[in-house]
VOVO-100021 format. One record per residue (C-alpha): residue number from 1; x, y, z. Coordinates in steps of 0.02 Angstrom, whole numbers, plus 50000, padded with zeros to 5 digits. Layout:
% VOVO-100021
+------+-------+-------+-------+
: resi :     x :     y :     z :
+------+-------+-------+-------+
:  NUM :     X :     Y :     Z :
...
+------+-------+-------+-------+
//
This chain:
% VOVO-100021
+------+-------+-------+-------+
: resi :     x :     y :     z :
+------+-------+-------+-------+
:    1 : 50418 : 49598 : 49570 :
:    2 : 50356 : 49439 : 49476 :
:    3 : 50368 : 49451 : 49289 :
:    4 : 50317 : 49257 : 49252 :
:    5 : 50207 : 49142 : 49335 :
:    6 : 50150 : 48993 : 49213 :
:    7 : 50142 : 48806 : 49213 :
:    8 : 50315 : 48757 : 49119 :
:    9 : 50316 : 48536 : 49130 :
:   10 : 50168 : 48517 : 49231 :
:   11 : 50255 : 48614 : 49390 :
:   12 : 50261 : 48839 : 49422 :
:   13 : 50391 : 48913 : 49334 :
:   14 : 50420 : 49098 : 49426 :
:   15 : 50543 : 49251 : 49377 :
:   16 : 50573 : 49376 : 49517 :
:   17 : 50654 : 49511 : 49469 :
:   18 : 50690 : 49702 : 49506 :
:   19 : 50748 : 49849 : 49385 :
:   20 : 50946 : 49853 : 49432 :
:   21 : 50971 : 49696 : 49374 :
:   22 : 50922 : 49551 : 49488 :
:   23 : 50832 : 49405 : 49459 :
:   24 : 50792 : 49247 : 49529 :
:   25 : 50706 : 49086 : 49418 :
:   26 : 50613 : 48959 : 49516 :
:   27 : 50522 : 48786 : 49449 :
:   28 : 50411 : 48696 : 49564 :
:   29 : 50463 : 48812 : 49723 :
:   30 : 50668 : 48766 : 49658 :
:   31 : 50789 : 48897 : 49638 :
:   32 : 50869 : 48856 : 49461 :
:   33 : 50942 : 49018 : 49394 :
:   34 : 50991 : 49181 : 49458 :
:   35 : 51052 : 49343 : 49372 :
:   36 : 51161 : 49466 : 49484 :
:   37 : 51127 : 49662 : 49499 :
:   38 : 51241 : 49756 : 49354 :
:   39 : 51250 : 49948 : 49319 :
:   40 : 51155 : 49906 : 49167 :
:   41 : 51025 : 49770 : 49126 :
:   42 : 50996 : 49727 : 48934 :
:   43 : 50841 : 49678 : 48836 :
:   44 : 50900 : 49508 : 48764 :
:   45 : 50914 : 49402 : 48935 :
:   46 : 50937 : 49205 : 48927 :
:   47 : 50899 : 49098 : 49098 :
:   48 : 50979 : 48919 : 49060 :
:   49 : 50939 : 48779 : 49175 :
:   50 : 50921 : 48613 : 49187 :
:   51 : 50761 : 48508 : 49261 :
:   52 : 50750 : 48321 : 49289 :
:   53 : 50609 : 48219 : 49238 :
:   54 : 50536 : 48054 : 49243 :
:   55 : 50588 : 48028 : 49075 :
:   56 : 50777 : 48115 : 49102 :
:   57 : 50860 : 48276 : 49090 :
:   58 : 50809 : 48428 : 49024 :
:   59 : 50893 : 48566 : 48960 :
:   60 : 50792 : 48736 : 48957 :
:   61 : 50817 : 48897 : 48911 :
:   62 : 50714 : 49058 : 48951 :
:   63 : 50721 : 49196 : 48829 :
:   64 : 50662 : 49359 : 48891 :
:   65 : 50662 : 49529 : 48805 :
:   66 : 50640 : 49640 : 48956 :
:   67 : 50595 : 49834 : 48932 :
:   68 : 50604 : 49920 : 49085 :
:   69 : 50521 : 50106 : 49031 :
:   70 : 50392 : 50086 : 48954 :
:   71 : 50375 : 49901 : 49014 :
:   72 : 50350 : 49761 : 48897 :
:   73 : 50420 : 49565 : 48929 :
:   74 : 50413 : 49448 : 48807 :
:   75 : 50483 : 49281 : 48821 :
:   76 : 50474 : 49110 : 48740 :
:   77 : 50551 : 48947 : 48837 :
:   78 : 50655 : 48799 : 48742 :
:   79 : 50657 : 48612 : 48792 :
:   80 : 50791 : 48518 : 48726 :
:   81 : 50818 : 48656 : 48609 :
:   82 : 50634 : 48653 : 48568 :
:   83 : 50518 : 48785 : 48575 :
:   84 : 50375 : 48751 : 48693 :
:   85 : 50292 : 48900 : 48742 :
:   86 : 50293 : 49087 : 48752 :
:   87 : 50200 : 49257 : 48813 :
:   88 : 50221 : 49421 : 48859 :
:   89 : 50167 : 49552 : 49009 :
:   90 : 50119 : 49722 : 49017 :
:   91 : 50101 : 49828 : 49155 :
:   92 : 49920 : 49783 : 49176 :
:   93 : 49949 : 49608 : 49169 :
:   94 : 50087 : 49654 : 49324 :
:   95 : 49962 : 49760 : 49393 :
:   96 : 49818 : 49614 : 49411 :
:   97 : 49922 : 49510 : 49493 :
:   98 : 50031 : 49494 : 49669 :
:   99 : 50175 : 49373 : 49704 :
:  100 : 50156 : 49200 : 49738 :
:  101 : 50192 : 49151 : 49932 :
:  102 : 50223 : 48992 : 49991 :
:  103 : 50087 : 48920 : 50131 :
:  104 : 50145 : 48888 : 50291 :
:  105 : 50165 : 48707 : 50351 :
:  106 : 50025 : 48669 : 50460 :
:  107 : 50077 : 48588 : 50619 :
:  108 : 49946 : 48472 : 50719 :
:  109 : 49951 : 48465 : 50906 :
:  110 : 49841 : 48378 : 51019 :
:  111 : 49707 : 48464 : 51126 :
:  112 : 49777 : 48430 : 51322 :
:  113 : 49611 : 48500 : 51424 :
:  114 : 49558 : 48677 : 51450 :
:  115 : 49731 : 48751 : 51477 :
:  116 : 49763 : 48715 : 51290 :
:  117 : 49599 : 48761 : 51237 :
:  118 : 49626 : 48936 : 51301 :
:  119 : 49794 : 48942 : 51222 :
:  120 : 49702 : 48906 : 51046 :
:  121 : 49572 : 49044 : 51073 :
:  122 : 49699 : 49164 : 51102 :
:  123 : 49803 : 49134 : 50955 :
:  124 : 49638 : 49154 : 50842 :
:  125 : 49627 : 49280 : 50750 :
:  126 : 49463 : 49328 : 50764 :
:  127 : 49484 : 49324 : 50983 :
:  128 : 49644 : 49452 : 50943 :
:  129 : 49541 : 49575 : 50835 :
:  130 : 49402 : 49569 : 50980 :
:  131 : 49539 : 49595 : 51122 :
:  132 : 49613 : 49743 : 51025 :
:  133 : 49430 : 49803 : 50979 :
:  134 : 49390 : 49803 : 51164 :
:  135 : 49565 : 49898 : 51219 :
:  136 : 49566 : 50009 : 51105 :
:  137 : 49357 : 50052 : 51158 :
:  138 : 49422 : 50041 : 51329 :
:  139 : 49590 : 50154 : 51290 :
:  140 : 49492 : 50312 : 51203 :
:  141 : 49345 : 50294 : 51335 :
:  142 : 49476 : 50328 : 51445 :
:  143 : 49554 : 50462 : 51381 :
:  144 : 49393 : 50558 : 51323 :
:  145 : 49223 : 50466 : 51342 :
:  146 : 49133 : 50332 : 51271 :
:  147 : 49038 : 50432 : 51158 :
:  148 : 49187 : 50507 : 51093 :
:  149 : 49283 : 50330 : 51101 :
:  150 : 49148 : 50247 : 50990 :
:  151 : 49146 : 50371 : 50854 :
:  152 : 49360 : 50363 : 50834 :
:  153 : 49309 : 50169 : 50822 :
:  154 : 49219 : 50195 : 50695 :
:  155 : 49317 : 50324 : 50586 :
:  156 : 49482 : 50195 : 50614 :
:  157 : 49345 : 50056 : 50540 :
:  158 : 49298 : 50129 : 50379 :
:  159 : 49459 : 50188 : 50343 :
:  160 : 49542 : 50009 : 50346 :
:  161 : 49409 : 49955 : 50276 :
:  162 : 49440 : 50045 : 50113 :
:  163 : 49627 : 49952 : 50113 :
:  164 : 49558 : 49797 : 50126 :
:  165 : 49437 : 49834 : 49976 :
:  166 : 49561 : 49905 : 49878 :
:  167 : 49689 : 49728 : 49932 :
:  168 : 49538 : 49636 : 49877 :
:  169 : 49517 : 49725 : 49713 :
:  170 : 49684 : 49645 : 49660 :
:  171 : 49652 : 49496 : 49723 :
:  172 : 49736 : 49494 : 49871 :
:  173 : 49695 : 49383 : 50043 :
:  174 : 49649 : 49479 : 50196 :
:  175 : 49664 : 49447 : 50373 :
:  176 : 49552 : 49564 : 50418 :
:  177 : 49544 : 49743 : 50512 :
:  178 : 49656 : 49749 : 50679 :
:  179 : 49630 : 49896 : 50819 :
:  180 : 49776 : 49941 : 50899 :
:  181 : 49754 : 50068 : 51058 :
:  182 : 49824 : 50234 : 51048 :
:  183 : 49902 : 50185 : 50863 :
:  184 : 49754 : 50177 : 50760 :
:  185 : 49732 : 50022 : 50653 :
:  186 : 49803 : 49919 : 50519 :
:  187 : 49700 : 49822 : 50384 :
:  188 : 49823 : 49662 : 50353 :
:  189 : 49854 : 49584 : 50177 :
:  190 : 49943 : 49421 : 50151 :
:  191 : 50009 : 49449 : 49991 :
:  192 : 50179 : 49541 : 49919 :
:  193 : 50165 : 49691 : 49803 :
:  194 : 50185 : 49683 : 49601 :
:  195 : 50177 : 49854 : 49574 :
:  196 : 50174 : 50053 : 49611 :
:  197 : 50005 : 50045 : 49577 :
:  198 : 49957 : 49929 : 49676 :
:  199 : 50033 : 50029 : 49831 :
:  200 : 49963 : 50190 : 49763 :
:  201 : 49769 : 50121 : 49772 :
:  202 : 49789 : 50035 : 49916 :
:  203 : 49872 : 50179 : 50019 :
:  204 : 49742 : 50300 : 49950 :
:  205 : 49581 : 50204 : 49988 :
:  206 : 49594 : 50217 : 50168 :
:  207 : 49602 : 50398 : 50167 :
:  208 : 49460 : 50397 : 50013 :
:  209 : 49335 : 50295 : 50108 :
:  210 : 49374 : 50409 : 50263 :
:  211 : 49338 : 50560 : 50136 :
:  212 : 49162 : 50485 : 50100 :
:  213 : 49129 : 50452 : 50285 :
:  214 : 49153 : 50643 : 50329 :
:  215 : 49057 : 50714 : 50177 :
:  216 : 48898 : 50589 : 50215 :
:  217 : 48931 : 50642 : 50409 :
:  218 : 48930 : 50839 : 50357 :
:  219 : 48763 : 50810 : 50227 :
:  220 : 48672 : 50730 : 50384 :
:  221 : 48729 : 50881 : 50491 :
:  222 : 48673 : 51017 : 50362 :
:  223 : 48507 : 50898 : 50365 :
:  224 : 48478 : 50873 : 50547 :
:  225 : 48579 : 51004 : 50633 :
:  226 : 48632 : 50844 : 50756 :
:  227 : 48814 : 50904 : 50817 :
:  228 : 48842 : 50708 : 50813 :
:  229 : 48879 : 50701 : 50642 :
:  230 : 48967 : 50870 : 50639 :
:  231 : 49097 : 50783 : 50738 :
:  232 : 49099 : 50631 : 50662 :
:  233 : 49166 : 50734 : 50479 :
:  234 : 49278 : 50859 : 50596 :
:  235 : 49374 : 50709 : 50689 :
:  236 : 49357 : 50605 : 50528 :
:  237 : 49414 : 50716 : 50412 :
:  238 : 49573 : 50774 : 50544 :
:  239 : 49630 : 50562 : 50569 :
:  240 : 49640 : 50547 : 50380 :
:  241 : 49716 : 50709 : 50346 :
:  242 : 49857 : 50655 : 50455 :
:  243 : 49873 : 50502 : 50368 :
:  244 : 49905 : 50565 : 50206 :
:  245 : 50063 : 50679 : 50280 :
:  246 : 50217 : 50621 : 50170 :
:  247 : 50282 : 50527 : 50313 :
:  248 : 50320 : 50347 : 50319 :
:  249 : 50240 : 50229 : 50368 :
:  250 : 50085 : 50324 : 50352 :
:  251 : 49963 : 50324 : 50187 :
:  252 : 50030 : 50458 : 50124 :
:  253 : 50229 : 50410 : 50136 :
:  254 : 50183 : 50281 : 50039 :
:  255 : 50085 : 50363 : 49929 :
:  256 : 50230 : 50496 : 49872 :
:  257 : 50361 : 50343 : 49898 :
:  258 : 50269 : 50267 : 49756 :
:  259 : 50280 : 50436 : 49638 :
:  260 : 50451 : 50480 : 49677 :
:  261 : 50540 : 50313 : 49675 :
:  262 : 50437 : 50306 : 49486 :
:  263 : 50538 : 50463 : 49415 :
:  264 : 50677 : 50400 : 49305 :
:  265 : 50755 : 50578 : 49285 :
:  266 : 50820 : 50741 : 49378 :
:  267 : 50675 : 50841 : 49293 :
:  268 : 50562 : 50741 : 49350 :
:  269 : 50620 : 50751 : 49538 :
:  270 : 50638 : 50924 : 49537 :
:  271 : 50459 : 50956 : 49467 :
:  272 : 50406 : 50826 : 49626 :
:  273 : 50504 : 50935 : 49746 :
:  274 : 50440 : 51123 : 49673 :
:  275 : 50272 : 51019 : 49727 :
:  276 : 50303 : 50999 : 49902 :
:  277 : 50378 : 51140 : 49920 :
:  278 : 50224 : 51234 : 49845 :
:  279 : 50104 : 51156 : 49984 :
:  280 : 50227 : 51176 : 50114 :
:  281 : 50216 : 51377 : 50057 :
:  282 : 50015 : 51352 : 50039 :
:  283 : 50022 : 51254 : 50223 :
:  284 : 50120 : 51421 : 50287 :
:  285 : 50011 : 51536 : 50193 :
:  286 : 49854 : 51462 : 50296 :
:  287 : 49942 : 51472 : 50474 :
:  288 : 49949 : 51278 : 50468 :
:  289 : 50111 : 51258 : 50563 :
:  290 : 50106 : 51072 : 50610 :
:  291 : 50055 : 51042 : 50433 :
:  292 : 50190 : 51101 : 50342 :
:  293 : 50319 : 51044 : 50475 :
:  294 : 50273 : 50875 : 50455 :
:  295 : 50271 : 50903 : 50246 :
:  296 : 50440 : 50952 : 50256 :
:  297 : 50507 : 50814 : 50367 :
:  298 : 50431 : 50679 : 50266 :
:  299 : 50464 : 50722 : 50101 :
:  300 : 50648 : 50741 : 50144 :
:  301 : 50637 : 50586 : 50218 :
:  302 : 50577 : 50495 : 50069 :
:  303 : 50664 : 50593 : 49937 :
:  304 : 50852 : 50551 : 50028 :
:  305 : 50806 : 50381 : 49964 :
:  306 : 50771 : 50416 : 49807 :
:  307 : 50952 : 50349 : 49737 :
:  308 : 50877 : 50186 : 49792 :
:  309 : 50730 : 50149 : 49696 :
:  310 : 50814 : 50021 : 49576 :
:  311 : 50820 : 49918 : 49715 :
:  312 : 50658 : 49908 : 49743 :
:  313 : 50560 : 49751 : 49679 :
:  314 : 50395 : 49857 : 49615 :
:  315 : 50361 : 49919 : 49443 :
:  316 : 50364 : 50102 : 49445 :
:  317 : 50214 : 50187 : 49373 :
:  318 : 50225 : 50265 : 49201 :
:  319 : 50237 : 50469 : 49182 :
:  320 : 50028 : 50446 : 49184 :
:  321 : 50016 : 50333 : 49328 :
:  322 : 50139 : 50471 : 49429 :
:  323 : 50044 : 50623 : 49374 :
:  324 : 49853 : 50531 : 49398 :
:  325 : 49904 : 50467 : 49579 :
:  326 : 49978 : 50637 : 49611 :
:  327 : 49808 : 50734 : 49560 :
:  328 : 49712 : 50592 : 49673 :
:  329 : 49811 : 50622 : 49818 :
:  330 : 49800 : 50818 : 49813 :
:  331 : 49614 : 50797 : 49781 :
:  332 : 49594 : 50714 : 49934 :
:  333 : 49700 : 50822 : 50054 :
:  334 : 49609 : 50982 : 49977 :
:  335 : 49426 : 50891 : 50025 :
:  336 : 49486 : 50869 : 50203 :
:  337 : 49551 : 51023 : 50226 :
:  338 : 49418 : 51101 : 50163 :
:  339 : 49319 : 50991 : 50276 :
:  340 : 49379 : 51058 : 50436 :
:  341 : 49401 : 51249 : 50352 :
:  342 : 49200 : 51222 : 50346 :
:  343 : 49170 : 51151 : 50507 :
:  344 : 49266 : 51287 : 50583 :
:  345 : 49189 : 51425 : 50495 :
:  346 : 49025 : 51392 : 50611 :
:  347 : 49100 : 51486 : 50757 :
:  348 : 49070 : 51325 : 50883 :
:  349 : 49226 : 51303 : 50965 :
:  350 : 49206 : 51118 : 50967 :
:  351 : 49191 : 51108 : 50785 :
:  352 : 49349 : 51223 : 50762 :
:  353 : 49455 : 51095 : 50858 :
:  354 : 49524 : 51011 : 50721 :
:  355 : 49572 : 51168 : 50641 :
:  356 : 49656 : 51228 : 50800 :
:  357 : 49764 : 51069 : 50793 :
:  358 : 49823 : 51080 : 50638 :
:  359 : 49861 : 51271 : 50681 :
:  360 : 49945 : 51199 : 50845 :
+------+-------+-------+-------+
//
């Protein structure tokens, strides 16, 4: 994660840093200090480097005191043993912001006739997006019909669409919405995580704007009686249900990733796996086989890794943060399934589809 981006001598002084230990110091892009991974990491922490100037050497020093749980940095930097600034960060102030990345270097090339002309529309991004638009159209029209093609289109749309509002929300550059055929899509960011958090809300907003899509889609059913728009909140609903199974790298692998690898103790773990294990029972309950299968899988899968969360480079969430993105994430399963429990309640057998998959 970044703890410190400022101006420091008229150039970006950066600390990168995660919570077993590690971190890197950079001025103006330069590596100039680095602290190794230990067992344990203290509070008082002193960065000592030395910068050259127009007007000679300088010797600085960065004192940090560094709380990991709850977090709070503050740090003051020395010039020649002078003081010349200081600050501090919370986890809001982490939160708000997203690594610095350095820009590509653009290389020029010279147009040589059509040939290369082609070869720059191609690499466009906007020509890719279309391409993939069209084979993925082309893909599901295939497979079903175009009818049926158009409205997965549109369900993968709105659903990236909420992860690039959410990437936006922090600040984050987007390079737009990409189709892929029979994968689904991917809404691409060009910016590193800071935080938890910022995975947690950007994992969940897919899935939430996919939730809003179906419960518009089942109002205008109860409102028109158009089977359209029944099947637009069945099929909806189903897609985003399956992408908030506890199974990397889908929404929701992330999502429990981000609560898990948060948990500093055993208690906490243990009241995270009674959890799953209560909706794999509920899953079972409800004759939801391929549910709970997958539940299982996943959260096994993410909670073997759980030894290596001080690795990781993202501020965990604090015991509010876990238990809020928790509640947000059940929320939003029990909508969808309640969704499709609805639907298939009507006796069509169309509209009991999704529930028959899920059953499968």
């Amino acid at each position: 994660m970044e703890l410190i981006n400022e101006k420091f001598l008229n150039e970006d002084l950066r600390l990168e840093a995660n919570m077993a230990g590690w971190q890197q110091l950079y001025w103006n892009n330069q590596l100039v200090s680095v602290r190794n991974a230990s067992a344990e990491t203290p509070e008082n922490i002193v960065h000592e480097f030395e910068l050259q100037s127009p007007q000679g050497s300088v010797r600085c020093k960065l004192n940090l005191q560094l709380r990991w749980n709850p977090f709070q940095l503050d740090y003051y930097i020395t010039a020649n043993d002078q003081d010349v600034q200081a600050g501090s960060r919370a986890p809001q102030d982490l939160a708000s912001s997203t690594p610095q990345q350095e820009m590509p270097v653009r290389r020029q090339f010279s147009v040589m006739g059509l040939a290369s002309l082609g070869l720059k529309l191609l690499k466009s991004a906007k020509a890719v997006k279309v391409l993939l638009a069209g084979a993925s159209l082309a893909a599901y029209s295939w497979l079903f019909s175009i009818q049926f093609a158009l409205l997965i289109i549109l369900c993968l749309v709105v659903h990236e669409y909420g992860h690039i509002r959410a990437m936006k929300y922090f600040g984050m550059k987007t390079k737009g919405i990409y189709l892929i055929p029979f994968v689904g899509g991917a809404a691409i960011g060009e910016n590193n995580l800071n935080t938890r958090w910022q995975n947690v809300v950007i994992s969940i907003m897919g899935p939430v704007f996919g939730t809003a899509l179906s419960v518009i889609a089942l109002l205008l059913y109860g409102i028109t009686g158009m089977p359209i728009f029944a099947g637009v909140a069945g099929v909806n609903a189903l897609l985003n249900l399956f992408n908030l199974l506890p199974i990397l790298p889908l929404d929701g692998g992330h999502i429990l990733k981000a609560i898990t690898f948060s948990m500093h103790s055993l208690a906490g773990l243990t009241l995270c796996i009674g959890g799953i294990l209560l909706g794999v029972v509920i899953s079972y309950s409800f004759g939801l086989a391929l549910l709970w299968f997958l539940l299982l899988i996943g959260s096994i899968e993410i909670l073997l890794e759980w030894r290596q969360r001080q690795n990781s480079s993202l501020l965990p969430l604090d015991l509010y943060g876990q238990v809020f993105s928790a509640v947000w994430y059940l929320i939003t399963i029990a909508i969808l399934v309640g969704i499709i429990f609805y639907l298939a309640s009507s006796g069509d057998p169309a509209l009991s589809l999704p529930l028959e998959v899920l059953k499968s």
